[in-house]
C-alpha positions in Angstrom: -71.7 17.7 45.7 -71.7 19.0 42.3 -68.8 18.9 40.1 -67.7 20.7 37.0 -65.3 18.5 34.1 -63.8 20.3 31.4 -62.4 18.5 28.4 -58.8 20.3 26.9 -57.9 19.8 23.8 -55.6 21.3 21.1 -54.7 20.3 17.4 -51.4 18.9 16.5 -49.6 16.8 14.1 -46.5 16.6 16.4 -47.9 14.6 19.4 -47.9 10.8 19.6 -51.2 9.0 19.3 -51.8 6.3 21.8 -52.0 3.5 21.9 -48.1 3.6 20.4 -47.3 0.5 22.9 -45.6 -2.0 20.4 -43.7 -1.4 17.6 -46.4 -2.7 15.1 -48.5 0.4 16.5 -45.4 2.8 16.7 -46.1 6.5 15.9 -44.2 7.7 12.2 -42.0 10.0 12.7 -39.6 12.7 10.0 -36.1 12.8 11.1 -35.5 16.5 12.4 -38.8 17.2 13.8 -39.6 17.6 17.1 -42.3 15.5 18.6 -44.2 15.5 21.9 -46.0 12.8 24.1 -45.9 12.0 27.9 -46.4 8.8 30.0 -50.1 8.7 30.9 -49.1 5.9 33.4 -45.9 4.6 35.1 -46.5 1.2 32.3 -46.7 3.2 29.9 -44.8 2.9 26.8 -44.3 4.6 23.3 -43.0 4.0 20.2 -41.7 5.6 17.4 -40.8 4.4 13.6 -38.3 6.3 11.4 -37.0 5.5 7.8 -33.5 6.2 7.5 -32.7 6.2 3.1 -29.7 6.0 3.1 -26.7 5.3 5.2 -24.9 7.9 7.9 -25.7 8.8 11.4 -28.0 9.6 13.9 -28.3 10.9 17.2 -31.4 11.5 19.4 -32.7 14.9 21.2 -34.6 14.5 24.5 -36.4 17.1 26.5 -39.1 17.4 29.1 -41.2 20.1 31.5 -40.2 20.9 34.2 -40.8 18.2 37.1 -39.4 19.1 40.9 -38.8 15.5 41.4 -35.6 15.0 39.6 -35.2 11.4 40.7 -38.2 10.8 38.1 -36.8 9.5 34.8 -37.2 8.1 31.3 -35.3 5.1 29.5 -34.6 6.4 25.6 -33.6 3.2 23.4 -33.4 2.7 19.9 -33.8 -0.4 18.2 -32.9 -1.5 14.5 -35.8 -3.3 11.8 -35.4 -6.5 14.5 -35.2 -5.0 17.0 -31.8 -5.5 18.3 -30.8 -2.1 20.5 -28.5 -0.2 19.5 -28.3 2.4 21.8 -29.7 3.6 25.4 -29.9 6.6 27.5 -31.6 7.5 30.6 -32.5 11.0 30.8 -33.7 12.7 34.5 -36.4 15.4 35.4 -34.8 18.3 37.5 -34.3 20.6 34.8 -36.0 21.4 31.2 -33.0 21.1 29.4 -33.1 18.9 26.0 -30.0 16.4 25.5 -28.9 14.9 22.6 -27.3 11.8 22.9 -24.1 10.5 20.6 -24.2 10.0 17.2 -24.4 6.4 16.0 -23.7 5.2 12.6 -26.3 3.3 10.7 -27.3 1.6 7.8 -30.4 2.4 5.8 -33.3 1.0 7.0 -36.1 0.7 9.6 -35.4 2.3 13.2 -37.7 2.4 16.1 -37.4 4.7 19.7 -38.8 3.7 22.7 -39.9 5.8 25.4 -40.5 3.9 28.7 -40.8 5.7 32.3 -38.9 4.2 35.1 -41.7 2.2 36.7 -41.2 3.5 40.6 -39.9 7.4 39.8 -42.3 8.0 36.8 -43.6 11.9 35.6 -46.6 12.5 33.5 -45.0 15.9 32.3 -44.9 16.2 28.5 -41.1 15.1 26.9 -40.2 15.6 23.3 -38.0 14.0 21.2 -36.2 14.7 18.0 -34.5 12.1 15.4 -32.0 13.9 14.2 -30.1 12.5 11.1 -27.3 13.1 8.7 -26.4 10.8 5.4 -22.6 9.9 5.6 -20.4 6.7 3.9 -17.5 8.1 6.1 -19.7 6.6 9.3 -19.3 3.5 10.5 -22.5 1.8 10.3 -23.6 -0.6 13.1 -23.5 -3.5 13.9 -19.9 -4.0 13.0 -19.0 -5.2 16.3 -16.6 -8.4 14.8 -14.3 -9.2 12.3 -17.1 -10.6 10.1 -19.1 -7.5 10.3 -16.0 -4.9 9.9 -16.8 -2.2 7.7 -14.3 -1.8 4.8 -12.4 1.6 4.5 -10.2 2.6 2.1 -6.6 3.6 3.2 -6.2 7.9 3.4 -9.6 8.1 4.1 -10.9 9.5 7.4 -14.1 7.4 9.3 -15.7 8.5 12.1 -17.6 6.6 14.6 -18.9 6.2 18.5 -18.9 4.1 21.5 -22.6 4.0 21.7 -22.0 1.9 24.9 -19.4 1.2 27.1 -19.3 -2.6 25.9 -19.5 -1.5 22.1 -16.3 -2.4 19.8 -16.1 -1.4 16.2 -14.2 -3.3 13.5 -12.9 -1.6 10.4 -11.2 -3.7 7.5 -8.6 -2.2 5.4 -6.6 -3.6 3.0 -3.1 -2.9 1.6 -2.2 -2.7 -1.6 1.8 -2.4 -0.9 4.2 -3.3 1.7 5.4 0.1 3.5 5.1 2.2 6.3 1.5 2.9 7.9 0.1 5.9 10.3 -2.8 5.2 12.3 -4.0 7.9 13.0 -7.3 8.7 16.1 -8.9 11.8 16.9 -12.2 12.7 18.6 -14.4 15.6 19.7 -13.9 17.4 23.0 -14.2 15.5 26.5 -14.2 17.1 29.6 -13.2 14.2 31.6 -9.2 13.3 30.8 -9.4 10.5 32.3 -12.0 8.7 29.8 -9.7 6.5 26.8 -10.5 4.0 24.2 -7.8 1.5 22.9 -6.8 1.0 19.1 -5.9 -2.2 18.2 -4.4 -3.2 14.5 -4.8 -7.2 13.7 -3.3 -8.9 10.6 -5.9 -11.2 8.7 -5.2 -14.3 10.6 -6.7 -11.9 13.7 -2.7 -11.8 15.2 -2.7 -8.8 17.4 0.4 -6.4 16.2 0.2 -3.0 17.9 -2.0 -1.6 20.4 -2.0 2.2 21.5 -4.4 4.1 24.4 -5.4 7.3 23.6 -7.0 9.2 26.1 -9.1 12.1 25.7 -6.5 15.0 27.3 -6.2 16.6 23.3 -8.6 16.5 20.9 -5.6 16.7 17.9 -5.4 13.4 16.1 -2.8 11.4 17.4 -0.8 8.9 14.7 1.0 5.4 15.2 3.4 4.7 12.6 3.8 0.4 12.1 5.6 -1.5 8.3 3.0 -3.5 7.1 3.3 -6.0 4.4 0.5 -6.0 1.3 -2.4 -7.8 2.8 -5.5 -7.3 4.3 -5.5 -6.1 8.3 -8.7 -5.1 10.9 -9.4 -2.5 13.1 -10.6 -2.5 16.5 -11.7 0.6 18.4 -12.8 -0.2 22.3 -13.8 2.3 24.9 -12.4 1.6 28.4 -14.9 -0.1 30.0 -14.7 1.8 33.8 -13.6 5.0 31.7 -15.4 4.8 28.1 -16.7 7.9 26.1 -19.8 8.4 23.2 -18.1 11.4 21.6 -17.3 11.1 18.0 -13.8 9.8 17.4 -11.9 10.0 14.0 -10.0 7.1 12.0 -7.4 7.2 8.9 -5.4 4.9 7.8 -2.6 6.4 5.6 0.0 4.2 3.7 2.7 6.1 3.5 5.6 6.4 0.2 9.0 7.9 -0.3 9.9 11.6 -1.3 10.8 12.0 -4.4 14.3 13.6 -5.0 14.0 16.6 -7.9 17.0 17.5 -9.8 18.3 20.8 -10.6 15.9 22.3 -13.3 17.6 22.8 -16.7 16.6 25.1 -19.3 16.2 23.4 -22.8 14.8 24.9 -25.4 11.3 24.3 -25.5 11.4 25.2 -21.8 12.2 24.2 -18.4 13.7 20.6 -18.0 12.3 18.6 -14.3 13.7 15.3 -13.5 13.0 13.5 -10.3 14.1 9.9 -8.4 11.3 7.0 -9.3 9.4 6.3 -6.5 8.5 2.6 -5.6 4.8 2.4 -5.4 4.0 5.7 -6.7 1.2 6.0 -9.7 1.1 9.7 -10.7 3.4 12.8 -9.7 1.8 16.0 -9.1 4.6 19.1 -10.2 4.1 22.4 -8.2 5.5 25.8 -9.6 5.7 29.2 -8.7 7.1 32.6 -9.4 6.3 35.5 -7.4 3.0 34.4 -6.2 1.2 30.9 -4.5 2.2 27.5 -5.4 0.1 25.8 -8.2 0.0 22.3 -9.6 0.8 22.5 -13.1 0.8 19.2 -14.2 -0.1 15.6 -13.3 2.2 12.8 -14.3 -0.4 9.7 -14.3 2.6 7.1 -14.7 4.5 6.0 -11.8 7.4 5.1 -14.4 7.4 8.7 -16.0 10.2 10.4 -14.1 10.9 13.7 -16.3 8.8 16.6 -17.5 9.4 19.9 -19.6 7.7 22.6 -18.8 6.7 24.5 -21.9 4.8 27.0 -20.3 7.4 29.4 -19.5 9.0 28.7 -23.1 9.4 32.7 -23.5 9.4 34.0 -19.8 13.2 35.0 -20.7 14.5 36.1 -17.1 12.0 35.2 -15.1 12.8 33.1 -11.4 10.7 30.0 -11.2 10.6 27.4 -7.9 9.3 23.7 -8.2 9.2 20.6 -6.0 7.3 17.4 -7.0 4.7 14.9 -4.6 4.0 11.5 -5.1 1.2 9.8 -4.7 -1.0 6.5 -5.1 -4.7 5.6 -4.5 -3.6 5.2 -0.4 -0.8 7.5 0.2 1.0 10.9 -0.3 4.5 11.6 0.2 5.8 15.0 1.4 6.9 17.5 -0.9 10.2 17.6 -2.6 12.6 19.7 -1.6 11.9 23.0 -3.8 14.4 23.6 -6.5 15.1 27.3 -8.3 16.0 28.2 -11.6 15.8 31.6 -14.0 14.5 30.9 -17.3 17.5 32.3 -20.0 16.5 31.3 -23.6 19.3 30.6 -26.2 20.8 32.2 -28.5 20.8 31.5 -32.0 24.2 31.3 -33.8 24.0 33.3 -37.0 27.8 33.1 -38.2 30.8 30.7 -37.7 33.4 31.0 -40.0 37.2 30.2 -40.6 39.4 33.6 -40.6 42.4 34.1 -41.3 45.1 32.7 -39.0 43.4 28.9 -38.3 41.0 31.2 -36.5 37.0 30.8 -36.3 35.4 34.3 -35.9 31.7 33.1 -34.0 28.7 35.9 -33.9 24.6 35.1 -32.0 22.1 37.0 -31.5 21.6 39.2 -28.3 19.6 38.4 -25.3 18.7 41.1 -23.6 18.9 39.5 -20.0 22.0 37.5 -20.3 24.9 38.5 -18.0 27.3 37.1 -20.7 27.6 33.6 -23.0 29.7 30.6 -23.2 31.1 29.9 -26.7 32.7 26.0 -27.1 34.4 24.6 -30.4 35.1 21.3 -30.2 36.3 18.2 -32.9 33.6 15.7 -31.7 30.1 16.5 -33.2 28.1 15.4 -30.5 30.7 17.8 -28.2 32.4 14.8 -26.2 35.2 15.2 -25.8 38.2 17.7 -26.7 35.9 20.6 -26.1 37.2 24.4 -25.5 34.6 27.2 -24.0 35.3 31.1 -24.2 33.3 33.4 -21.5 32.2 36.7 -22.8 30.9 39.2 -20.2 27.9 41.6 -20.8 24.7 40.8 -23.0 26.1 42.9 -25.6 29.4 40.8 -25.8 27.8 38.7 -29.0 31.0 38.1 -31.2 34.3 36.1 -30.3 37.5 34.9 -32.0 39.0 31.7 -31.0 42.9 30.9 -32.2 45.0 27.8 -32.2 43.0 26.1 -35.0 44.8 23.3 -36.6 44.7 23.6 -40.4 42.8 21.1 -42.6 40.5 20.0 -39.4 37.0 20.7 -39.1 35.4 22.0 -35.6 31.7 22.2 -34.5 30.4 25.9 -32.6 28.0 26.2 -30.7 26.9 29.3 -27.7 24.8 29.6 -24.5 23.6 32.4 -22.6 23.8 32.7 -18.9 22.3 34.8 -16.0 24.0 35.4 -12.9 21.5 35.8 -10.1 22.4 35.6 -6.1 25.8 34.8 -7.1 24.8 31.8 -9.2 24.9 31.2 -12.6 21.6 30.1 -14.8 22.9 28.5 -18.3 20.2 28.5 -21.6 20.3 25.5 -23.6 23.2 25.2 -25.7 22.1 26.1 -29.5 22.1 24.2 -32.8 26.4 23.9 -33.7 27.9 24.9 -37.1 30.6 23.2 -38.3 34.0 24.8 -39.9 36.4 23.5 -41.4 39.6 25.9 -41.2 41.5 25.8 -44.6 43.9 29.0 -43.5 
């Protein structure tokens, strides 16, 4: 009986080549390029070689035809440069749907994929498969399955990872630098199933368990632990549930935490506005927020932990204007909240121009006008440096700019000096005092 044979065939530099059976004769492949190949018999296997440069993560896309046997089946595994697996999937016929399996955080190096069909329930239909890959140092990078193999991260930092299997544990070392409180804090991507959980587990150095916390998958918000740690070094462990593990991507920081600092009612000086603030233990720099009538903006870094004062020259001549500022501390791990936000109008002083002895043991005193002052404070006092013995007059009204004080003893000499003040929301916003005169009242 005759016959007739036809021979298909169609150019492509996306298909594997056989024979790809060992990893020595494993097809090349580019991460994020789709390739295509099938199993031409139920023993047949393929494999596939991928450089990764650099470190970060990778996760791998699957498809296939269309097969109406969906008990039929292929076993996806990747391997590192020896060959250890790191990960599996099995992946069914029924539908032509591709799925993309977690992402799992690797080093740089050599990678390989094998595709192997269940020997009993094997299809011949054509499958693809996609490497897909992005280059992270926030991933952890596997194996880091003990305490020798942690990967180091630095504290208020977020890491993210996967349970690539249900018996995979990651380790993450972290050390710190100062005694204090500590928030643990684990989020992860959405999970359908509620009931799926991984436990967190925080050990000191000798490997002494000190806190362990379930969270479950209900919310996908981070969720924080708070524990005091000493200075010291401390490990990580993140470990699915075994009967009720997940592979979506979870989150880790570890945040050292330090105390608020307390900010002082601003005082105008002047050169400007005058900020003082409690020292904070542990702090290394203090970040100064300001603002008038628009957004907050840092205006200044103070890169000293010891450095508790500032002046802020900036608003030197901003006579009148209402200025807010709260202070933050921070170190290389932590951040503390914000200060409670302190208020205070810039008033410039005045200048004295005239002090003199009158007759009467009287001192007639005369300063220049500012023009947004609700009045001025004039004080006389024996003491130079205004210690002591010291007598103020309050005249109302910018325009108020001369005063005589009485009751002078003769032969004494006093020191004058004046302020300006702004009364705003019922409170009252002193200038700097200005430079004194002295007088000396000879009638």
């Amino acid at each position: 009986m005759p016959y007739s044979l036809k021979v298909n065939y169609t150019t492509s530099s996306v298909w594997e080549t056989e024979f790809n059976d060992t990893v020595d004769t494993a097809n090349s492949v580019a991460v994020g390029t789709t390739y295509y190949g099938s199993s031409r018999e139920n023993k047949d296997v393929d494999y596939y070689k991928i450089n990764i440069a650099q470190s970060g993560y990778m996760s791998l896309s699957f498809g296939k035809e269309y097969d109406k046997d969906s008990s039929r089946r292929w076993y996806v595994t990747l391997y590192d440069g020896t060959q250890k697996k790191v990960m599996s999937r099995t992946f069914y016929c029924g539908t032509e749907t591709t799925e993309t399996t977690c992402k799992v955080g690797v080093p740089s190096g050599i990678y390989y994929v094998k595709v192997e069909p269940e020997y009993y329930h094997w299809s011949d239909v054509p499958y693809s498969l996609k490497v897909n890959y992005t280059s992270s140092n926030m991933w952890e990078t596997e194996f880091n399955d003990t305490v020798d193999t942690a990967n180091s991260v630095a504290a208020g930092t977020t890491y993210y990872g996967s349970s690539r299997e249900r018996d995979d544990v990651d380790y993450y070392k972290v050390n710190i630098a100062q005694g204090g409180y500590v928030s643990l804090s684990f989020g992860h991507e959405y999970e359908s199933d509620t009931s799926r959980k991984w436990n967190v587990i925080l050990y000191d150095e000798t490997q002494k368990e000190l806190t362990k916390k379930t969270f479950s998958c209900r919310e996908t918000d981070a969720d924080t632990t708070e524990i005091w740690l000493s200075a010291g070094t401390y490990y990580i462990k993140v470990q699915p549930d075994y009967y009720y593990g997940t592979d979506v991507t979870y989150s880790l920081n570890v945040r050292t935490t330090i105390s608020t600092p307390t900010l002082s009612s601003p005082a105008n000086t002047a050169s400007g506005i005058y900020l003082k603030w409690s020292r904070v233990s542990g702090a290394t720099e203090y970040d100064i927020y300001r603002r008038s009538t628009g957004s907050w903006t840092k205006i200044q870094t103070i890169s000293s932990g010891s450095q508790t004062n500032y002046t802020d020259t900036t608003v030197k001549s901003k006579n009148g204007t209402t200025y807010y500022y709260f202070i933050v501390a921070s170190n290389d791990q932590a951040i503390s909240d914000a200060s409670t936000t302190k208020k205070i109008v810039r008033v410039t002083n005045p200048t004295m121009s005239t002090a003199k002895n009158v007759t009467g043991r009287k001192i007639y005193a005369k300063w220049t006008k500012n023009t947004k002052a609700s009045g001025y404070q004039v004080q006389y006092s024996r003491s130079k440096s205004f210690s002591s013995g010291n007598r103020t007059y309050t005249r109302i009204g910018n325009s108020a700019v001369s005063t005589t004080m009485s009751g002078l003893s003769k032969g004494k000499t006093y020191y004058v000096r004046v302020r300006a003040y702004r009364t705003v929301g019922g409170i009252k916003y002193y200038s700097a005092w200005s430079s004194a005169k002295s007088v000396k009242v000879t009638r």
